[in-house]
N, C-alpha and C positions, 0 to 999 in steps of 0.2 A: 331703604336704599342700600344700608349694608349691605342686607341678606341676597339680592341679587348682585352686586360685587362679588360676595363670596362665592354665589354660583358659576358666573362666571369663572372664575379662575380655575374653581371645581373642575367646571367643563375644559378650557385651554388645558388642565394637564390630563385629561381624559385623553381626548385628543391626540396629544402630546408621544401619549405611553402608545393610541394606537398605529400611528403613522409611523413611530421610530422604525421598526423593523420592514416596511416599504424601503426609507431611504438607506437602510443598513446592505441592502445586495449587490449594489454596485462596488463594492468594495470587497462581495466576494467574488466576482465575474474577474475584479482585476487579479485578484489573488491567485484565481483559478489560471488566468493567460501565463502569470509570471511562473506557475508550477508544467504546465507545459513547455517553455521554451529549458525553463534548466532540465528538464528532460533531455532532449536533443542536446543539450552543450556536455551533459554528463556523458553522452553515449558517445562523442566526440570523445571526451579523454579516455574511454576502455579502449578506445580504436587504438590510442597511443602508446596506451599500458601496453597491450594486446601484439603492438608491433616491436617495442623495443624488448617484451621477454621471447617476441619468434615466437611467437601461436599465429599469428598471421606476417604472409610478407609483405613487402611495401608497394607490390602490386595490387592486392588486395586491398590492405589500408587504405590506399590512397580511392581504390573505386568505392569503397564505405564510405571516405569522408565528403567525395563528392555527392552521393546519394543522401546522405545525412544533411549535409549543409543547402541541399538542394529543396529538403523538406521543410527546413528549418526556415528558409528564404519564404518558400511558398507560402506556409504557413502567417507567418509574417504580415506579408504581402497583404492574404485573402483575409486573415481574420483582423489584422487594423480596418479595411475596408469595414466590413461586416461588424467589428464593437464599434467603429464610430455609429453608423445608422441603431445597431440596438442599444445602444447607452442614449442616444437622442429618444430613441423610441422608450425607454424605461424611463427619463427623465419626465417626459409627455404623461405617459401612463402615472407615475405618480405622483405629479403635477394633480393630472385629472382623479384619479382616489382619494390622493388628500382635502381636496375642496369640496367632493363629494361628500366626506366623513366631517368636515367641515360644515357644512350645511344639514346633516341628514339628523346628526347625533344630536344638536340642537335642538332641530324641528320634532326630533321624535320624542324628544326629553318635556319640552315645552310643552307638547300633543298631549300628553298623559298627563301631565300636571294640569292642565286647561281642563281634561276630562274627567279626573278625579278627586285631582285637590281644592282649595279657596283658594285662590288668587285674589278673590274681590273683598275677602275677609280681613278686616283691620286689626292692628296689636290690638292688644289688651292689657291696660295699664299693671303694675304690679298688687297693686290695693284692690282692683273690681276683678283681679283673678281669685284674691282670697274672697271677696265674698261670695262668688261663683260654687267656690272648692266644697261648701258644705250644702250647695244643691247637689253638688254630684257625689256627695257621700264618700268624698275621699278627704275626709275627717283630719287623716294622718299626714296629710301635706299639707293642709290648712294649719295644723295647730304650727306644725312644724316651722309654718313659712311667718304665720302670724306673732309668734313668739321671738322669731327672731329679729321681725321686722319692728316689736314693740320693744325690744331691749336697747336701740336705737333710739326710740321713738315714744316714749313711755306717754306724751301727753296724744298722741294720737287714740282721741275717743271712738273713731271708727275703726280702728283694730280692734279693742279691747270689744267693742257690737258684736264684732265678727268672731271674736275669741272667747266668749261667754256661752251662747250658744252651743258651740262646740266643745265646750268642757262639760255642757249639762247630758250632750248624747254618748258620750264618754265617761257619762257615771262618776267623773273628777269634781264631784260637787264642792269641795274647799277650792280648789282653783276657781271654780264660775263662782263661788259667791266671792270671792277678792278680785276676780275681773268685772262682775256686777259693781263691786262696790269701785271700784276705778269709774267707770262709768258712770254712775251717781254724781262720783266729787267733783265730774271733769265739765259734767252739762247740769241745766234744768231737765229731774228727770220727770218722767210722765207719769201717770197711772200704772200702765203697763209694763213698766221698764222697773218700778218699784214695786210691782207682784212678781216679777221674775226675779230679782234681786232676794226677796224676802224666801221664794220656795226653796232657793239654792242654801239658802240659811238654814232653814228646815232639814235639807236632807244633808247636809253636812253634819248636822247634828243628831243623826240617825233619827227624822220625825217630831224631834224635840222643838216644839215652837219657842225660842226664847226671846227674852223681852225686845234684844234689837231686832229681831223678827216679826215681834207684835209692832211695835214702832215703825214696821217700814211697811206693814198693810195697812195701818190706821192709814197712813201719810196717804196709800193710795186709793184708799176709801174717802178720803177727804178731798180727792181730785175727780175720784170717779166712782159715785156710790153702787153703782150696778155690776161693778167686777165680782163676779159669782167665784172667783179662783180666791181672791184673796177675801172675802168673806168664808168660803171655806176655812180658810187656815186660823183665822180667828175666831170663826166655833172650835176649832181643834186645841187653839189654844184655851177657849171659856171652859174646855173638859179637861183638858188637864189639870187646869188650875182645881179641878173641881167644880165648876159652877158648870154641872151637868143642865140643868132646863135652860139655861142664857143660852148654850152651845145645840142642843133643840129649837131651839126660838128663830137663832139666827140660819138653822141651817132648812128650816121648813120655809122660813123667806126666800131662802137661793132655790129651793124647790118648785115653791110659787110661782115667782118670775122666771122658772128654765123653761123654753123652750122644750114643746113635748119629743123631739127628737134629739133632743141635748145627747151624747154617747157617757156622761159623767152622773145622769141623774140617780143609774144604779148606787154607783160609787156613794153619795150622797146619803143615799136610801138605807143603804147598810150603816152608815156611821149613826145616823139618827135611830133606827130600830136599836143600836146595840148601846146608845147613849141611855134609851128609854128602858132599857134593861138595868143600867147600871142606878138609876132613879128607885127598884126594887131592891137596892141593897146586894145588885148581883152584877160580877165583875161582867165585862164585855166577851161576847159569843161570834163564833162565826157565824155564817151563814147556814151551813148543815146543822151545827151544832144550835144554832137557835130552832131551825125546823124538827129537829127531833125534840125537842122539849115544849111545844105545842100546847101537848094532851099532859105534860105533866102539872102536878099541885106545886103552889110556892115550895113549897116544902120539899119536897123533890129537885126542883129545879137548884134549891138552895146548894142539897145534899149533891146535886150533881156538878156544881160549880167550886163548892168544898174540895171534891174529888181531884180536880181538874188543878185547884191550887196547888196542893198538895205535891200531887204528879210534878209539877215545873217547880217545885220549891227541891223535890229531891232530885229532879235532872240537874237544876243550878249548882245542888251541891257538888253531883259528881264531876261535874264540867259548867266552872265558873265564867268562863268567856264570854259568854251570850249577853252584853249588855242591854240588849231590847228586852231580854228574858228578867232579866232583876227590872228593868222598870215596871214591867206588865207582872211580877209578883210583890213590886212595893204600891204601886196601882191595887191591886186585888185586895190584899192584904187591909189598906186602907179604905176602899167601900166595906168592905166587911167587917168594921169596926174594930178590927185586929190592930190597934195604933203596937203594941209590941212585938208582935210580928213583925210590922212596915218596920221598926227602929232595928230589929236584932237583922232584917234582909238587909236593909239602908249600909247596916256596919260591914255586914257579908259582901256586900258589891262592892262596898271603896276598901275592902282589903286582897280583892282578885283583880282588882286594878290600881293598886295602889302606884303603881309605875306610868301610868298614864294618864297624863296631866287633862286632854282634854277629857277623857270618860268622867275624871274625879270632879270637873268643873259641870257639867250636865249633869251628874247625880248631886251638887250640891245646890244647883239652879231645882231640880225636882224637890229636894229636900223643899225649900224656902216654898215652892209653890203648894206643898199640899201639907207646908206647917209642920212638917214633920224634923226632929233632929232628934239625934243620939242623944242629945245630956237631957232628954226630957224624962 
């Protein structure tokens, strides 16, 4: 109901602005009569001027004033007659334009909205526009509008749905996992609300499955034992920890039960091939890099994975930052039996991040899980 009031009014000064300058001319028609008559009454006093300096006599004078004041009568006379009738007749006239413009400007205004726009389309609430915002992948209005709306609003669990989500496609994986965990505290959560909680854990941790991470796929494995997502993450966690064939075990079951057009089976495939790699005492390979090592002997493969330590043990040196890089050289280190190598990289990572609380907290959760510490 507003929003047509407002058009309305919209429209009345539309109007308004076009019609002013129709009813403005009558007041230049007068202006114009009243500029002719002081014409004639001007030329009246040069007659005068004209006779008392003797330029003309008062024979003359007097035949001017009578021809002047003769015009000036007539004049008079013919054009009152003639502005009445056309000031009637411009009255009529835009009488009849402005109700034309009255009616036309509407009708056409209406006509085009009738034909292009929704008219028969309902608001939409402010809450089912944000859940809308992240079908249409405008991400950035959603977070925007959801954030503000929850700062407000903090116990509303259906923002925090809405705002989860969208911090996972925006790669702000600590925000979604503390709007996952709002979520959690706020409802009974499901199966699936508890593997999305737990991946966002994961990747805020750059990969690192940590214990409240284990704890929150257990929880949804105990709701729903066929979730192939969060059985993934809990083989990922059985290799970390080390328990390489548990993390095989569990992930040939998610294999078994996928569906053959599953798009994740690859993904799967490679963790398990590179886990059975590391059951040889040999740290984990990619893809190419396991294909080329095919045809080679243990012993080769060994000498080529040696190689390979080495290489990322001296890139770590010259450029310490790469955190995922010390975990995948205290990882190597430790299948390969090198427990003093794992100790002397373990002390190398937490003194290139000695400033950064959460890295020092993830390399001291690795320490505990693969047994390993400095005063050993």
């Amino acid at each position: 109901m507003t929003l047509w009031i407002l058009i309305g009014l919209l429209t009345l000064t539309a109007l308004a602005a076009t019609c002013w300058p129709l009813w403005r001319q009558g007041h230049h028609s007068a202006a114009r009569l009243e500029f002719d008559a002081e014409i004639y009454r001007d030329q009246l006093r040069q007659i005068e001027q004209e006779l008392d300096t003797g330029v003309v006599d008062a024979s003359e004078a007097e035949a001017a004033r009578i021809e002047i004041s003769r015009r000036l009568l007539n004049s008079d006379k013919g054009r009152g007659a003639a502005n009445e009738t056309q000031r009637t007749q411009r009255v009529e006239a835009r009488v009849v334009y402005s109700a034309a413009l009255a009616v036309a400007v509407p009708a056409l205004a209406l006509g085009i909205y009738a034909g292009s726009g929704s008219p028969q389309l309902s608001s939409v609430p402010f809450v089912d526009r944000q859940a809308t915002s992240l079908e249409n992948r405008d991400l950035a209005s959603l977070i925007s509008q959801a954030e503000a709306h929850l700062r407000e609003n903090p116990q509303d669990v259906r923002g925090w749905r809405v705002l989860a989500p969208a911090y996972m496609q925006e790669q702000r994986f600590n925000d979604a996992a503390e709007a996952f965990r709002r979520v959690v505290d706020l409802t009974e959560p499901d199966a699936d609300l508890l593997t999305s909680y737990g991946e966002a854990q994961v990747l805020a941790n750059q990969g690192l499955v940590t214990d409240t991470a284990r704890a929150t796929f257990e929880g949804a494995i105990a709701q729903n034992p066929a979730l192939p997502k969060a059985h993934f993450y809990l083989g990922l966690a059985d290799r970390q920890d080390g328990q390489i064939e548990q993390a095989i075990e569990r992930w040939e079951q998610v294999m078994a039960a996928a569906p053959a057009g599953a798009p994740w089976r690859a993904f799967v495939a490679q963790h398990i091939t590179a886990a059975k790699a590391e059951l040889g005492n040999l740290p984990a390979l990619s893809q190419e890099q396991m294909s080329g090592a095919e045809n080679m002997s243990a012993e080769d493969r060994l000498a080529m994975i040696e190689g390979m330590v080495s290489n990322l043990a001296a890139k770590l040196e010259a450029d310490g930052g790469d955190l995922e890089g010390w975990f995948r050289l205290i990882n190597a280190y430790r299948v390969l039996g090198r427990a003093e190598d794992a100790r002397n990289a373990l002390v190398s990572a937490n003194a290139n991040f000695q400033n950064d609380e959460q890295a020092l907290a993830q390399l001291d959760e690795l320490a505990i899980r693969l047994e390993l510490s400095v005063q050993e």
